[in-house]
C-alpha positions as CSV (number, residue, x, y, z in Angstrom):
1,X,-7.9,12.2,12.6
2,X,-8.3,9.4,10.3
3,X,-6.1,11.2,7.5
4,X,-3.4,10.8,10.6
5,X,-4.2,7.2,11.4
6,X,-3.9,6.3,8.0
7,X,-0.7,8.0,7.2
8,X,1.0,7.0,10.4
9,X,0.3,3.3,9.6
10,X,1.3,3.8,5.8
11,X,4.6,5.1,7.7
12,X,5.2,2.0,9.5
13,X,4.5,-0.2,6.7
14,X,6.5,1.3,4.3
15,X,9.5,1.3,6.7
16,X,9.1,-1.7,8.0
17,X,8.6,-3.4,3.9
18,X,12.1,-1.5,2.9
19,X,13.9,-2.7,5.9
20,X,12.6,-6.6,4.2
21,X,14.0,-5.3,1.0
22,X,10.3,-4.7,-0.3
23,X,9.3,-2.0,-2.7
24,X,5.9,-1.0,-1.7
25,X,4.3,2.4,-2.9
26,X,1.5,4.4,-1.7
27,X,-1.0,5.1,-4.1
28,X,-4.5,6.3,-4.7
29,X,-6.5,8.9,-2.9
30,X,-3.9,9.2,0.0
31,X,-1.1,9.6,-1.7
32,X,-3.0,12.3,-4.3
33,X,-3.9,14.0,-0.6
34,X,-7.5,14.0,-1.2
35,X,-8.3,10.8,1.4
36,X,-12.0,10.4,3.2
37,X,-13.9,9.5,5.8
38,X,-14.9,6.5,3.4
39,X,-11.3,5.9,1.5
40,X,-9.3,3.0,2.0
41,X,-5.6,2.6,1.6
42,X,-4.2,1.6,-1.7
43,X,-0.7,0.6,-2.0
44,X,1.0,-1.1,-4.9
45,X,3.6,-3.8,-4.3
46,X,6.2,-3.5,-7.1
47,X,8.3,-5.9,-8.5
48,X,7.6,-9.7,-9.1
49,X,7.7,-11.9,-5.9
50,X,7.6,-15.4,-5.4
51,X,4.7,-16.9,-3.3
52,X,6.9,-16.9,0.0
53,X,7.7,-13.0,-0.1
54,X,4.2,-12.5,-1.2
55,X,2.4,-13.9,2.2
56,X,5.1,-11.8,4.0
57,X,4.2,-8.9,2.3
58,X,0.5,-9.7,3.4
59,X,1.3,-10.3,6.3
60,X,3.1,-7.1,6.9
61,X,0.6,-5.1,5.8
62,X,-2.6,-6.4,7.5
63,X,-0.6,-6.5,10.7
64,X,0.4,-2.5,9.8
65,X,-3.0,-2.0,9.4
66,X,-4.7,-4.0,12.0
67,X,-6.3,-1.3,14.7
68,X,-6.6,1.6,12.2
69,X,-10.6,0.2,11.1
70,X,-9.1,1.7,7.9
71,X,-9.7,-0.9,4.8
72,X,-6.9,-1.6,2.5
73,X,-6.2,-2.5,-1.4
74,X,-2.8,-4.9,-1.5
75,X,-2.8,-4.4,-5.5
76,X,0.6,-6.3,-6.7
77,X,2.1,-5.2,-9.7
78,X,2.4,-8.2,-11.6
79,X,-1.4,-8.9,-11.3
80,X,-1.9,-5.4,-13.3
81,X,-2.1,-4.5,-17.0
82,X,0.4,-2.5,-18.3
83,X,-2.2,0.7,-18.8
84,X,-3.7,-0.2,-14.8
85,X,0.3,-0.4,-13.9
86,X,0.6,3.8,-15.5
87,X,-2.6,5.0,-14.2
88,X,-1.4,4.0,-10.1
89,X,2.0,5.2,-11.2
90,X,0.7,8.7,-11.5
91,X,-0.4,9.0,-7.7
92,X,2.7,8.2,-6.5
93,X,4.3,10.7,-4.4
């Protein structure tokens, strides 16, 4: 049940980001299919973004995720090393 509530608010926030012209990726153990009754969320925002689009993206998310009692990672791209950057690439789906 919480594998569902998870991917059913992933769903929404990924729509709702692409609609905003944000490029927002699931990673981590959800996306690699192996999520828990302790895992969080992890998606990686990609691109660079100015401060304003940034708070929207926040904003987006914890409102996606607000209900679910499911923690989240935000992890922005252009925080990460370029080594960090390939190792969340490979979970994407």
């Amino acid at each position: 049940m919480r594998r569902e509530n998870a991917s059913a608010a992933v769903f929404h926030i990924l729509r709702d980001a692409a609609a905003k012209g944000i490029d927002i990726s699931l990673v981590g153990s959800l996306a690699r299919g192996d999520f828990r009754a302790h895992s969080d969320v992890d998606l990686l925002v990609r691109g660079p973004l100015d401060p304003k689009r940034r708070l929207l993206v926040e904003r987006l998310v914890a409102d996606g995720m607000r209900g679910s009692d499911i923690p989240y990672d935000l992890i922005f791209e252009a925080d990460l090393t370029e080594d960090r950057l390939r190792e969340l690439l490979n979970d994407i789906v």
